[in-house]
N, C-alpha and C positions, 0 to 999 in steps of 0.2 A: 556389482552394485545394485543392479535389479533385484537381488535375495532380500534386500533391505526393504523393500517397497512391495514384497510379495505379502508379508503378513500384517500389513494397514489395511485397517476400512475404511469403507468411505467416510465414517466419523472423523476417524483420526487425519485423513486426506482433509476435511475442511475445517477442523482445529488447526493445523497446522497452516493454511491459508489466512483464515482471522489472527493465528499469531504472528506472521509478519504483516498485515496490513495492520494491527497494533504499535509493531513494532517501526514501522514504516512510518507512521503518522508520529511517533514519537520521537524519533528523530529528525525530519524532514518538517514537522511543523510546530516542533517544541519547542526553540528560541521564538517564534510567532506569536504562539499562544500564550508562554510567559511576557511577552512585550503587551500582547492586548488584554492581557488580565491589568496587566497595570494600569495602562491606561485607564479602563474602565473603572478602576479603585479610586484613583487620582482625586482627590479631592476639589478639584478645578475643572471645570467644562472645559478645557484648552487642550484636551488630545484628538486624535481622529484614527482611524484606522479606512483604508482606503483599498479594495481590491478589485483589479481588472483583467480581462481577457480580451488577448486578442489573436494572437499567432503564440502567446505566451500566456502563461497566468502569473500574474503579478501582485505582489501585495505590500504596502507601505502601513510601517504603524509611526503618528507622528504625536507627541507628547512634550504641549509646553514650547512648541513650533523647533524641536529638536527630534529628528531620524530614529528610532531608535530601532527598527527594527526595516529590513528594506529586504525583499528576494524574488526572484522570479525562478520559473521553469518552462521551457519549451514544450508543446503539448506531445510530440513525439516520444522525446524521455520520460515523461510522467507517466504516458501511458505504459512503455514499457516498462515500468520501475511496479506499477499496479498490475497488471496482467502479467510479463513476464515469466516470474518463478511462480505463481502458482500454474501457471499452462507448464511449463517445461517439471512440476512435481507431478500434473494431470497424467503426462507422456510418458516419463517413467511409472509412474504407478498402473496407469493401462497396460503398457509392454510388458510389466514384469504378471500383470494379471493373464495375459494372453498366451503366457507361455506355455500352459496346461495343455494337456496331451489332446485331440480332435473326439469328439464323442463318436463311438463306432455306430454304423448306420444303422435304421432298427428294421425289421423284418427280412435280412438275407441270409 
């Protein structure tokens, strides 16, 4: 599995990072973001979109005094879900870079 991560640079190690924190954010805050585009379309001052931290991050989008959008995440899982895979692509990709032979010593 290392052989696969032996010929990435680090270009390609931090594309592959942006493309899941892309893909991350488009799954995880994609029904949000279409609730509070709407709202803010809304033709009526009557929506709100409201978010808080606290042991959690939370965020309500409310439209017309009806929910429409409600989620939270605990700060433990978020952070592993953002750091996570790309440290464990960092681990593999250094391991499989380390594996090269030792430079032989110079002047003996």
């Amino acid at each position: 599995m290392l052989k696969r991560f032996r010929s990435w640079s680090a270009g390609k190690l931090f594309a592959s990072w942006i493309a899941y924190w892309i893909l991350l954010i488009a799954v995880g805050l994609g029904p949000a973001l279409v609730a509070i585009w709407r709202v803010s379309r809304a033709a009526q001052d009557k929506g709100s979109v409201n978010v808080s931290f606290g042991d959690t991050f939370s965020l309500t989008v409310v439209n017309a005094g009806v929910t429409t959008y409600a989620g939270s995440i605990h700060v433990l899982p978020l952070t592993l879900l953002v750091a996570g895979p790309p440290l464990l692509l960092w681990i593999l990709w250094f391991a499989s870079r380390s594996k090269r032979g030792s430079p032989e010593p110079v002047g003996q």
